[in-house]
Each structure stands twice: as structure tokens, then as C-alpha cells.
MARSETOR-603483 format. One record per atom (N, C-alpha, C): y, x, z negated; residue in one letter. Coordinates in pm, whole numbers, padded with zeros to 5 digits, always signed. Atoms other than C-alpha are relative to their C-alpha. Last residue first. Example, Ala and Ser with C-alpha at 12.3 -4.5 7.8 and 13.67 -1.06 7.14 Angstrom:
# MARSETOR-603483
-00119-00082+00006s -00106+01367-00714s +00109-00077-00073s -00119+00089+00000a -00450+01230-00780a +00120+00090+00000a 
This chain:
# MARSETOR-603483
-00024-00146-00003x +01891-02462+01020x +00141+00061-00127x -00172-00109-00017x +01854-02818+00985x -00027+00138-00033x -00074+00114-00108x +01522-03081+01113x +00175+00120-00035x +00012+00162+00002x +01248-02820+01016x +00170-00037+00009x -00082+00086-00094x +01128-02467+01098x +00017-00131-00084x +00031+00102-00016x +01054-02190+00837x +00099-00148+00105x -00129+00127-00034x +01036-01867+00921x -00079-00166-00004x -00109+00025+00074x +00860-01580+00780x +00067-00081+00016x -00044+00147-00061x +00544-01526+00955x +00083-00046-00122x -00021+00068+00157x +00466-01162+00943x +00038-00160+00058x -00085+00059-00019x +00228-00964+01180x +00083-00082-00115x -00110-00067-00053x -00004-00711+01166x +00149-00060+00038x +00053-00163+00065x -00241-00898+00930x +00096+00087+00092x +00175-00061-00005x -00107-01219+00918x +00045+00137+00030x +00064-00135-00007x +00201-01438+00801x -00143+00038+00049x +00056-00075+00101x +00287-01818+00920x -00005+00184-00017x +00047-00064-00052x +00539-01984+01084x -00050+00094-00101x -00054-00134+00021x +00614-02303+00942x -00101+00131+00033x +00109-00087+00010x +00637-02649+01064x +00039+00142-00019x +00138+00014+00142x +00875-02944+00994x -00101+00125-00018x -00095-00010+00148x +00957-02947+01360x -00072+00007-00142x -00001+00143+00028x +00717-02903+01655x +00122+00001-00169x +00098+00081+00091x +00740-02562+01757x +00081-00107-00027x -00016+00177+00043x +00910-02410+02092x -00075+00029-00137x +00165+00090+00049x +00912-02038+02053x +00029-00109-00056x -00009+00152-00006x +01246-01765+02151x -00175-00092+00023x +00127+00022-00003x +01272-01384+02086x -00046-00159+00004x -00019+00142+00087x +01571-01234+02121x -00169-00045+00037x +00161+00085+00011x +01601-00846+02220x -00018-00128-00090x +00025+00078-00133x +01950-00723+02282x -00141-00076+00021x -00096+00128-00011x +02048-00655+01926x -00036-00070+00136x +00014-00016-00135x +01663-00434+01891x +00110-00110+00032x +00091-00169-00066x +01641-00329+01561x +00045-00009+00108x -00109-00069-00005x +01932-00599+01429x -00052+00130+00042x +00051-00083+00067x +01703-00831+01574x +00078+00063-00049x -00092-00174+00013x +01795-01165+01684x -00032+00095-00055x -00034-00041+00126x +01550-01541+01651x +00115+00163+00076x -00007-00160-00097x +01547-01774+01923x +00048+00047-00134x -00080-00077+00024x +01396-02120+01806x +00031+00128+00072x +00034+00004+00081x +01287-02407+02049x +00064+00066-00093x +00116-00091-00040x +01386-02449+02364x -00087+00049-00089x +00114+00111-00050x +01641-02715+02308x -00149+00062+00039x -00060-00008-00114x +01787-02444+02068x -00142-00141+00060x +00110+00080-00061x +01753-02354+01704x +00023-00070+00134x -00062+00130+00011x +01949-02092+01595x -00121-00093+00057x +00049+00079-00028x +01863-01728+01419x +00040-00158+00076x -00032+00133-00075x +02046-01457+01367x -00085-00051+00062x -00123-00014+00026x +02038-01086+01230x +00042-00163-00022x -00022+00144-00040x +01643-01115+01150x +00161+00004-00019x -00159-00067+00008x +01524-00723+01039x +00086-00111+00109x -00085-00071+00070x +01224-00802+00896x +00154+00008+00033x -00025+00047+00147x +01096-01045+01137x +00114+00076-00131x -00132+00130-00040x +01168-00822+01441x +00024-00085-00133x -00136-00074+00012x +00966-00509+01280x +00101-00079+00080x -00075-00052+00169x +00671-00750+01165x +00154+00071+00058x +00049-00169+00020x +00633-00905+01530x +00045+00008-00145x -00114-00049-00068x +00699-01286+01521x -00068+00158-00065x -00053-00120+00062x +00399-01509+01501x +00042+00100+00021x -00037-00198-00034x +00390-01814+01679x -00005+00101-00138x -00136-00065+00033x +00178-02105+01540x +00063+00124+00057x -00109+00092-00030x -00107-02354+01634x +00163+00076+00001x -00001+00149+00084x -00390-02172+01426x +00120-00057+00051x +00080+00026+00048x -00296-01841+01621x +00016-00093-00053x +00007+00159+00053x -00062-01708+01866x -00126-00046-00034x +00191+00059+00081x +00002-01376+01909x +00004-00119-00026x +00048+00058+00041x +00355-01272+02076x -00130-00056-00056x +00033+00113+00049x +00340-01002+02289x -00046-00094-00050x +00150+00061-00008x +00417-00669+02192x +00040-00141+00045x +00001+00028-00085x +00740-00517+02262x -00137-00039+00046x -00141+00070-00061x +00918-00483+01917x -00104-00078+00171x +00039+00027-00155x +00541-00428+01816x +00134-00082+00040x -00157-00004-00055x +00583-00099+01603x -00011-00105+00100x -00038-00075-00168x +00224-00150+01424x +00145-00047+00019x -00102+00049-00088x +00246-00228+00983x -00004+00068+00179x -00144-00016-00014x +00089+00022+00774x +00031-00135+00167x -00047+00112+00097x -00296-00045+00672x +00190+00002+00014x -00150-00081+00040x -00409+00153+00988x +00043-00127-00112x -00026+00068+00028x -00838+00141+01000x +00148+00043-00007x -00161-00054+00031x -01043+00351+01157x +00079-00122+00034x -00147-00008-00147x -01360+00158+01193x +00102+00075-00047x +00081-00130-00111x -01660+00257+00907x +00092-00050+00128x -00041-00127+00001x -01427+00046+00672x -00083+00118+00079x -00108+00042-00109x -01544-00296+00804x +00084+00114-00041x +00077+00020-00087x -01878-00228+00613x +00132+00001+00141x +00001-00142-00051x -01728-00086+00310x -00077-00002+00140x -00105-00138+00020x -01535-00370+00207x -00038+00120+00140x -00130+00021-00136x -01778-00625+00319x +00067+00098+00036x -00002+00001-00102x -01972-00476+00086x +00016+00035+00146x +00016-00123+00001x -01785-00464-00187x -00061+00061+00135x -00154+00013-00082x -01731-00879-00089x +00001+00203-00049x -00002+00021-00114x -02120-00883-00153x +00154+00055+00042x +00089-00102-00111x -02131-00691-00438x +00049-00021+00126x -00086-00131-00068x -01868-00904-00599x -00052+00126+00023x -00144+00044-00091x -02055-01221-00530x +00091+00166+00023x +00029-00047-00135x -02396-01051-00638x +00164-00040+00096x +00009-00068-00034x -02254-00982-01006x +00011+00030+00178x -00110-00066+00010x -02129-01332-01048x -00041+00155+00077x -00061+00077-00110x -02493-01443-00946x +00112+00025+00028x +00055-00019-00126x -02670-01190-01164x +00104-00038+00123x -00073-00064+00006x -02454-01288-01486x -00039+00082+00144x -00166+00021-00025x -02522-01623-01443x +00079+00107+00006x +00006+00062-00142x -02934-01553-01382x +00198+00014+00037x +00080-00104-00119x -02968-01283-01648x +00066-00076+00136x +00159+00012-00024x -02747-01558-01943x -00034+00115+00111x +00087-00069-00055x -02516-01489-02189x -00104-00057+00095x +00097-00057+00070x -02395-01811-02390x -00044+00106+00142x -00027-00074-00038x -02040-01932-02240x -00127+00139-00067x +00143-00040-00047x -02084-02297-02212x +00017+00152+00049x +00131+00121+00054x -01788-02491-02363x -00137+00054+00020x -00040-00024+00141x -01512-02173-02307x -00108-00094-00055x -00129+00081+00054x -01659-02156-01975x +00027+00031-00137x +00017-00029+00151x -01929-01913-01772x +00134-00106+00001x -00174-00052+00086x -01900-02046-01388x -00039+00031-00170x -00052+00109+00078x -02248-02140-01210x +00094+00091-00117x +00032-00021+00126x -02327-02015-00882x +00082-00124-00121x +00007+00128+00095x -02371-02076-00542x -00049+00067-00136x +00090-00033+00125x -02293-01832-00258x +00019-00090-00107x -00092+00142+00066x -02179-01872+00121x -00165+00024-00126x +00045-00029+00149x -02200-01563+00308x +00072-00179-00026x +00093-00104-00003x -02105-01635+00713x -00073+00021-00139x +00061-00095+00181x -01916-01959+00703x -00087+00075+00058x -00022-00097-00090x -01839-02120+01057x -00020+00139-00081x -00113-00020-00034x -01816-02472+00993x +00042+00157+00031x -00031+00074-00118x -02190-02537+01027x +00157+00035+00019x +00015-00110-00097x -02225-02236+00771x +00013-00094+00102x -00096-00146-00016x -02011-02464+00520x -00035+00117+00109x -00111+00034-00015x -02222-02763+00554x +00090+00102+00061x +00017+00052-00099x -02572-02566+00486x +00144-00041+00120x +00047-00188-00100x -02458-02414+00223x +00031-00044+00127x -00069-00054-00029x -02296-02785+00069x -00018+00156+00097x -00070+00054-00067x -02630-02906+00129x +00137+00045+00054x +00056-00033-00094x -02823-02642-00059x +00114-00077+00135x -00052-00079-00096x -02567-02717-00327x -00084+00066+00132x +00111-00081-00124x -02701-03012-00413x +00114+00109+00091x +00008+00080-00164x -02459-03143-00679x -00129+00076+00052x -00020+00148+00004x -02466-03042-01069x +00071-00048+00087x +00111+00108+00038x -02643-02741-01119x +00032-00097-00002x +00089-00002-00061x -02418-02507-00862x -00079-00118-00062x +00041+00113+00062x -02101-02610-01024x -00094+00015+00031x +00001+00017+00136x -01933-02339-00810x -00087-00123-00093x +00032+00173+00053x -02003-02299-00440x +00031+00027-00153x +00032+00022+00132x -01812-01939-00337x -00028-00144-00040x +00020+00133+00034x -01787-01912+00018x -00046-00009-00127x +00098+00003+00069x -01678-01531+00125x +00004-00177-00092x +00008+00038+00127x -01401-01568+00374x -00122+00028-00068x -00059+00115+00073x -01439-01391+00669x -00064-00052-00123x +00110-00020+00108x -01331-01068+00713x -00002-00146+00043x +00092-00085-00046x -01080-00888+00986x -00134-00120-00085x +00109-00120+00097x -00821-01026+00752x -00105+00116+00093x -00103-00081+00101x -00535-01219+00991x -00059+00125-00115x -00155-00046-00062x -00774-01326+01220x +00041+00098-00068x +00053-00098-00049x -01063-01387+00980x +00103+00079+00098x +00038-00122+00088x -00877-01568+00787x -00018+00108+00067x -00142-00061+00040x -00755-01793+01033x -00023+00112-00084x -00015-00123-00111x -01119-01858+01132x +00126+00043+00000x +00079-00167-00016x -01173-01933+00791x +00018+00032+00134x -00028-00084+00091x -00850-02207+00731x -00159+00137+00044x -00127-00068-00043x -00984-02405+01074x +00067+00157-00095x +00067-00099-00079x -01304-02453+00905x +00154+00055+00106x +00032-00127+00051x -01137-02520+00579x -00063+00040+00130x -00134-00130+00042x -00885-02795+00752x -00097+00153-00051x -00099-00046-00074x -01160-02981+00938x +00069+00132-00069x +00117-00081-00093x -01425-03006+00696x +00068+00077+00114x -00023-00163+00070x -01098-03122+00447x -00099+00104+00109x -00108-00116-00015x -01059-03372+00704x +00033+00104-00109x -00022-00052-00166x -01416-03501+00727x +00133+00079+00018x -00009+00099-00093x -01485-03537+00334x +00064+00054+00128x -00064-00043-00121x -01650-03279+00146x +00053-00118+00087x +00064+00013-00131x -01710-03464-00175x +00044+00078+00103x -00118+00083-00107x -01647-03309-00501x -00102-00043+00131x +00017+00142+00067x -01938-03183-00779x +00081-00099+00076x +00085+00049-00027x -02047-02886-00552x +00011-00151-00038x +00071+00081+00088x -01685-02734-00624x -00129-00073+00086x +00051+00155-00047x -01554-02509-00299x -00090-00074-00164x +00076+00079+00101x -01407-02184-00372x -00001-00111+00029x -00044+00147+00010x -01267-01985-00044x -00103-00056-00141x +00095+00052+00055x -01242-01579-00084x +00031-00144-00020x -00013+00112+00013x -01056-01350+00145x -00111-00079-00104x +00159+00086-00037x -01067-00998+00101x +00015-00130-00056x +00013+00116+00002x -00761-00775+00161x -00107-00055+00005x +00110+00072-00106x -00693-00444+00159x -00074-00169-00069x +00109+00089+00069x -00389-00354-00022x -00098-00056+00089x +00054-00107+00087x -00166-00076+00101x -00121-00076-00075x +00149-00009-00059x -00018-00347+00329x -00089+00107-00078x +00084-00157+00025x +00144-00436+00037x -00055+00023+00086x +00157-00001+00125x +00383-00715+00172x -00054+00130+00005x +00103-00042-00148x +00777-00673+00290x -00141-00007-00100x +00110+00071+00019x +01055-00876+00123x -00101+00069+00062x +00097-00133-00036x +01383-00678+00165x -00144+00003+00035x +00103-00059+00058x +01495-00876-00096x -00063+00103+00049x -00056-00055+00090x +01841-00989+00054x -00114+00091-00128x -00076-00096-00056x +01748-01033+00438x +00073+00020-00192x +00018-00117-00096x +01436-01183+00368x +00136+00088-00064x +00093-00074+00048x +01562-01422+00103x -00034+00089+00063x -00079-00015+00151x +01863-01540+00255x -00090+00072-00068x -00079-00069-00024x +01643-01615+00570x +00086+00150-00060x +00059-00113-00055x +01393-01813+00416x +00068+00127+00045x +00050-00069+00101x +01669-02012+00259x -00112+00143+00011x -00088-00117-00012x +01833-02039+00620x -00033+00031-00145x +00018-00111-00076x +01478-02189+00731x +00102+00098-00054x -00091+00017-00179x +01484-02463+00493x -00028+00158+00029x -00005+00118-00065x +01257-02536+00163x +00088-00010+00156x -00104+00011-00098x +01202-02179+00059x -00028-00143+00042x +00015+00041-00124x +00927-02154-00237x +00103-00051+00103x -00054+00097-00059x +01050-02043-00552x -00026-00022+00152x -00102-00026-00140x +00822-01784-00654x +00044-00135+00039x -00011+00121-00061x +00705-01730-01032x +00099+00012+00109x -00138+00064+00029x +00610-01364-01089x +00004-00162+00041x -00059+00040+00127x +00241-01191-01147x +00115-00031-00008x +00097+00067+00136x +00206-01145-00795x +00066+00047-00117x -00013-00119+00141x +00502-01120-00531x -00112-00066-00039x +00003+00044+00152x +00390-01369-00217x +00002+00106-00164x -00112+00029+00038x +00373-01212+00100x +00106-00040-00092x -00067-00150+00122x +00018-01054+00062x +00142-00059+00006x -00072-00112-00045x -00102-01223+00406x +00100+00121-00089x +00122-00092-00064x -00306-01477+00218x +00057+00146+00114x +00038-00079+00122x -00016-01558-00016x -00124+00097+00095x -00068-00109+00040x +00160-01603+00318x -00033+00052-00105x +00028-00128-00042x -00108-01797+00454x +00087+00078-00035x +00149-00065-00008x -00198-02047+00156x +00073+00140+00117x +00021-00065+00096x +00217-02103+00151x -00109+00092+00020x -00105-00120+00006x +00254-02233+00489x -00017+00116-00101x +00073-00065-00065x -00073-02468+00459x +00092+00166+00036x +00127-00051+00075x +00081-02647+00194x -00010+00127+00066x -00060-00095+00119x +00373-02710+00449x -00079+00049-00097x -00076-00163-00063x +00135-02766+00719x +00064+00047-00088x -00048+00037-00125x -00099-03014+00541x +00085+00105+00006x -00063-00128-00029x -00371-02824+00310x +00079-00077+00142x +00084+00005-00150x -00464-03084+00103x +00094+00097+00044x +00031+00137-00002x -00396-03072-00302x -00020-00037+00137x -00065+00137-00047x -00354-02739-00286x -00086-00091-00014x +00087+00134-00077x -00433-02432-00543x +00081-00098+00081x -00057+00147+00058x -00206-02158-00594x -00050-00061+00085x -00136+00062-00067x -00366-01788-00562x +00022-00176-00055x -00021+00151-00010x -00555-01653-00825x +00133-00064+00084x -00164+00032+00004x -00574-01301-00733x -00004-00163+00022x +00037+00102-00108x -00882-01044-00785x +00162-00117-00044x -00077+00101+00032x -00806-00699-00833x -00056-00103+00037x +00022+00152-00033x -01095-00395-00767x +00110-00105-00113x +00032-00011-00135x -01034-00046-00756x +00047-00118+00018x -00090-00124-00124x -00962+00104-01054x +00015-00075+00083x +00082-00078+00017x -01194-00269-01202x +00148+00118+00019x +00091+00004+00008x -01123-00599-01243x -00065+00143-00042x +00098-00087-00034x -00769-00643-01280x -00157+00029-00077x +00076-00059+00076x -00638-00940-01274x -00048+00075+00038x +00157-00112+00022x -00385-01084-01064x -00019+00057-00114x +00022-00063+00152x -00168-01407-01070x -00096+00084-00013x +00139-00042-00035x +00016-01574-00788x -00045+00120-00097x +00019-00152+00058x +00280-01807-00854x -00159+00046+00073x +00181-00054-00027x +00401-02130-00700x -00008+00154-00101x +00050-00132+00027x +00714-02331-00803x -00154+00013+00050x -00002-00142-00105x +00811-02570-00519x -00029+00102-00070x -00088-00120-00003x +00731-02920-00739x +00014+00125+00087x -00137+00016+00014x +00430-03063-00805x +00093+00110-00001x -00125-00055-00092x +00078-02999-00828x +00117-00092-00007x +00067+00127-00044x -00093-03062-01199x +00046+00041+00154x -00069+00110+00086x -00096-02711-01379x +00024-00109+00104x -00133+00033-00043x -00364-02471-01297x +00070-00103-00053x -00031+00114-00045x -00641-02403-01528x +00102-00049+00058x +00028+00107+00058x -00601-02075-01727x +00006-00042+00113x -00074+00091-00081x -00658-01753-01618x -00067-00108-00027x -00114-00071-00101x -00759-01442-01873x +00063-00121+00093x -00023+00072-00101x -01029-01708-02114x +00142+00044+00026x -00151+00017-00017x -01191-01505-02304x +00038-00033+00038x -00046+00064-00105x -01590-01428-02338x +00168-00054-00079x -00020+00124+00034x -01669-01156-02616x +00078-00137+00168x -00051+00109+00088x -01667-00857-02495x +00002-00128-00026x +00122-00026+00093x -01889-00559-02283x +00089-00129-00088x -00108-00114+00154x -01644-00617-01982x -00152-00036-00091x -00007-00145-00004x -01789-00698-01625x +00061+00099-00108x +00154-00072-00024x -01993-01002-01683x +00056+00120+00027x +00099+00049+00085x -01671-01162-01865x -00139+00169+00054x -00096-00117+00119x -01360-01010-01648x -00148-00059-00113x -00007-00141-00070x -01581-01197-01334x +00039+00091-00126x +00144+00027-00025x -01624-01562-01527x -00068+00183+00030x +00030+00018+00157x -01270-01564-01637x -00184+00066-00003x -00091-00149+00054x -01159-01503-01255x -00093+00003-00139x +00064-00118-00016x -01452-01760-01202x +00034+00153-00016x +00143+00036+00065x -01341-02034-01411x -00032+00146+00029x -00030-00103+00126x -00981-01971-01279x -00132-00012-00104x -00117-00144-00022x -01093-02070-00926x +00013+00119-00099x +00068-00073+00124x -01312-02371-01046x +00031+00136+00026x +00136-00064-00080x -01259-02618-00798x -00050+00076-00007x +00085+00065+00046x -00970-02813-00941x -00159+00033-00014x -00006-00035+00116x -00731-02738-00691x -00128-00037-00104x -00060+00101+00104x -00828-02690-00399x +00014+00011-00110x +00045+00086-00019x -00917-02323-00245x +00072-00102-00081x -00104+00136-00073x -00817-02001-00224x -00093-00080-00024x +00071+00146+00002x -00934-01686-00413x +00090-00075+00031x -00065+00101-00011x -00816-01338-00309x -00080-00122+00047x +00103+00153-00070x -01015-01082-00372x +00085-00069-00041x -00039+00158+00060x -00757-00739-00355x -00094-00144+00068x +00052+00152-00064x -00907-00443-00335x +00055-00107-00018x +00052+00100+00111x -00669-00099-00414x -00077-00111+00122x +00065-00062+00083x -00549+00210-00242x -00042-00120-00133x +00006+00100+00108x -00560+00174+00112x +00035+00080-00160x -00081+00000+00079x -00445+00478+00313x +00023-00123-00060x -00069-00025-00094x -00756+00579+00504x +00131-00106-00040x -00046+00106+00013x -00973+00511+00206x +00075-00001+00076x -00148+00009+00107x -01170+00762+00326x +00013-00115-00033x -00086-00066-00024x -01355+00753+00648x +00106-00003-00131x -00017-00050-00072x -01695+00621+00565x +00097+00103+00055x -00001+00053-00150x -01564+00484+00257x -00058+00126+00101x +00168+00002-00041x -01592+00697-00086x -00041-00088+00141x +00003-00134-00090x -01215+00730-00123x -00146+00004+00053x -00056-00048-00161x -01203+00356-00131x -00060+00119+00057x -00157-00072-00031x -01386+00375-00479x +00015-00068+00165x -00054+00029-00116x -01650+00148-00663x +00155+00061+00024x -00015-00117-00105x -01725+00305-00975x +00024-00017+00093x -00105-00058+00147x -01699-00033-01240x +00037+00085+00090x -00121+00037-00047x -01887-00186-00861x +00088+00024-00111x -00055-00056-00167x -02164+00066-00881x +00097-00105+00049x -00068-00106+00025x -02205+00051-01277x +00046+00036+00148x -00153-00001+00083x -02217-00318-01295x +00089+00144+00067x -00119+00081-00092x -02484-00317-01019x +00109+00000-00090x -00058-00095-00135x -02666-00052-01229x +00088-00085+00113x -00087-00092+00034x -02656-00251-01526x +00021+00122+00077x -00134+00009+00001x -02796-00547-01412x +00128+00054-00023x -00057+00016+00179x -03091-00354-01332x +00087-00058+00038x -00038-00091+00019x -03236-00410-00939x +00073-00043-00159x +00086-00074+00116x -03486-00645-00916x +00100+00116-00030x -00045+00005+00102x -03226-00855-00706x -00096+00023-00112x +00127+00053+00035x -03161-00656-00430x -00045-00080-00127x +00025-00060+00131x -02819-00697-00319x -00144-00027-00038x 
């Protein structure tokens, strides 16, 4: 983004931002969804607040509050709309991203997760199950997806979060095509040069530092409304940069694909998932049943406790641990 350009022509070319205007169309998207991840605490719903600010003519407001402490299996996921076009989607912060955590992050990140409802999170496999096979459960692919990690400047990076988020973006990218866009927050109070720095050692491509409007500090300024601006340039972008490929946002037929295996996990074709007659768990690991294909089983050691995630042509619906 250049940045002599008005602030009111970057407004007006992401207020106007279409699909249909892609290289090839919107080739049957019909919305953006930025989806923010990261810890809790780390200024997530700062920046939703921050975004509906520099792009409305009103008074600052505060649209997403402050998560609530973690605990418990409720999660939610909570969009705003930005623009026609553009949603962005407070997903549910973790407190570290160990596997069960880590379950959630990719199914919100694979769209699996209703927004605006509270979702009881499945604690056993035959809850997972139960759900599938009585909801029907399938995600938007109709929604194109853009990842976004928030990182606070004022925290420490310590070695196994360095771990888990560089693991978490090349998962992204997988499952998205994209990766993440690195949002620093707090910019004036750490060294965010450092954090930059940090974050492109782990594998970061864009990584941007700004500073959040609040309900305590929400005076207008060129620079804060700049910096917001260039974030959702950039991920606009993105958009239209990985839209010059022909793109299928529907689900592939891969009864007879094999398996994909990413970040440690199987993932089961979408049109087996879906349609799950029977499942058991075996010294071999699990074998799931189709009711597409009754003679086709599909069997994958994992370690217990662990759950198979969603991605972009694939779903990851099952959860393993000690009873079926």
C-alpha cells in the first residue's frame, strides 16, 4: 500500500472491494472471512473494534468485548461485518495451544464452528459423532478464508509458544492456501522490530505493528488509522493475488484419495467424514464406515487423547481418546 495515498481512497477501495472483480470472478465465493487467532489477551477484540472504527464515519464503540477468563467447553465464534464483502471473526482465544486447544483453533479455522452461536465442544468421539450425523454439520466453503495470528508486543515469546505458532502457520497455509497475516499490537510499548524479526524466523511472510484504538485512548489519529487501514489492504490483497488460480470452493469427491497428513494428524476425506455409519477403535488404530461407500473403511493409528483436525478440502471431525 502506498502510503501517500489519501486515507480516503483506501477506505473507498476496501468499502468497494468485490469478489466479482477477481481475475476470474469470484468463482463461487461470496464473502471474506479474516479470521483472528491468537492467545488470549492479545488484543483480538481491540482490533475488531479498531477495524468497524476507521471504517465507519462514528463515534468509536466497542462491537467485541474482551473474552471471558478460559474455562469450561463453551466456545463461540463471533462475526462482524466489515464491509459487502468483508467479515472478520473473533475466534476463541487459548491459553496454549496443546492438542485439545489445538482441535478447536483448526476447526474454527476450517469454518466448522457455527458463528454468532455458543458451541458445546465434543468431549468423546461418540459426541462428535451424534453431532455430525444429527446436524448435518458441513462448513461454508462459500467463504474464503484468511487467516490472521495476533501477537501482543507487551508478552514474552517464550520457546514453546515459538514452537506452537510456527507450527500453527504452516498449518494455515495448508489448509488456507495463505499464510497468516501477523498482526503485532501494542506496537509503542515493546520493541516490536524484534517481535518482526522473530515471527519471520518462524516462517511469517507480512507481519504488521500497530496500535489498537480503545475505549481509554480512542482520539483520531493519520498514523492509527493508516496502520489498521494497511492490514486490511494487505489481507485484500492476498485475496486477489491467490484468486488469479482457478479456484473450487465446493468440497473434491475424494472417497479414493489418499489420506493427507498434516501437523501430525490424519485427515478423513470430506465425503467419508460426513457420512460416518460406524466407527471402533481397534489395535490398529481407528476404522471409520461410510454409508457412501459401506465397503470402504478407512483405518489410522493416533496416539490417544488427540483430535483430528479440519482443512481446506478435508474435514477433521473425530475425536480420539481412551472410550469410544
Amino acid at each position: 500500500m502506498e502510503e501517500s495515498r489519501p486515507i480516503d481512497v483506501i477506505q473507498h477501495y476496501i468499502h468497494n472491494f468485490s469478489l466479482n472483480n477477481c481475475a476470474h470472478g469470484n468463482q463461487g465465493y461470496n464473502r471474506i472471512l479474516l479470521q483472528l487467532f491468537g492467545y488470549m489477551g492479545h488484543g483480538k477484540s481491540s482490533l475488531i473494534n479498531s477495524c468497524k472504527y476507521v471504517l465507519g464515519d462514528g463515534p468509536y464503540q466497542i462491537f467485541a468485548k474482551a473474552e471471558e477468563s478460559y474455562g469450561g467447553v463453551t466456545t463461540s465464534r463471533t462475526a462482524y461485518q466489515l464491509t459487502p464483502t468483508i467479515t472478520i471473526v473473533d475466534n476463541r482465544g487459548c491459553s496454549t495451544m496443546n492438542s485439545f486447544q489445538t482441535g478447536e483453533i483448526y476447526a474454527q479455522l476450517g469454518n466448522f464452528i457455527p458463528l454468532n452461536i455458543k458451541v458445546i465442544w465434543p468431549q468423546s468421539y461418540q459426541e462428535m459423532i451424534n453431532r455430525v450425523e444429527e446436524s448435518e454439520m458441513d462448513p461454508n466453503f462459500k467463504d474464503y478464508l484468511v487467516p490472521v495470528f495476533v501477537y501482543s508486543v507487551t508478552k514474552d515469546l517464550a520457546e514453546q509458544e515459538r514452537q506452537e505458532i510456527k507450527t500453527f502457520l504452516k498449518n494455515c497455509r495448508t489448509m488456507t492456501g495463505i499464510y497468516p497475516l501477523i498482526i503485532l499490537t501494542n506496537k509503542t510499548s515493546g520493541d516490536f522490530y524484534q517481535f518482526e524479526k522473530a515471527f519471520k524466523l518462524l516462517g511469517a511472510e507480512q507481519v504488521m505493528a500497530l496500535e489498537n484504538y480503545t475505549a481509554e485512548d480512542h482520539m483520531r489519529s493519520r498514523g492509527r488509522h493508516t496502520e489498521v487501514l494497511k492490514f486490511l489492504y494487505n489481507a485484500l490483497e492476498d485475496v486477489s493475488f491467490q484468486m488469479r488460480e482457478q479456484r473450487n470452493p465446493k468440497p473434491i469427491n475424494p472417497i479414493n484419495q489418499t489420506t493427507k497428513e498434516i501437523f501430525g494428524f490424519s485427515l478423513i476425506p470430506t465425503s467419508l467424514c460426513h457420512k460416518i455409519t460406524s466407527a471402533k477403535q481397534t489395535q490398529y488404530g481407528v476404522t471409520v464406515t461410510s454409508k457412501a461407500n459401506p465397503s470402504h473403511t478407512h483405518t489410522q493409528k493416533h496416539p490417544p487423547n488427540r483430535v483430528v483436525e479440519a482443512a481446506h478440502n478435508t474435514v477433521l471431525i473425530i475425536v480420539l481418546g481412551e472410550t469410544l
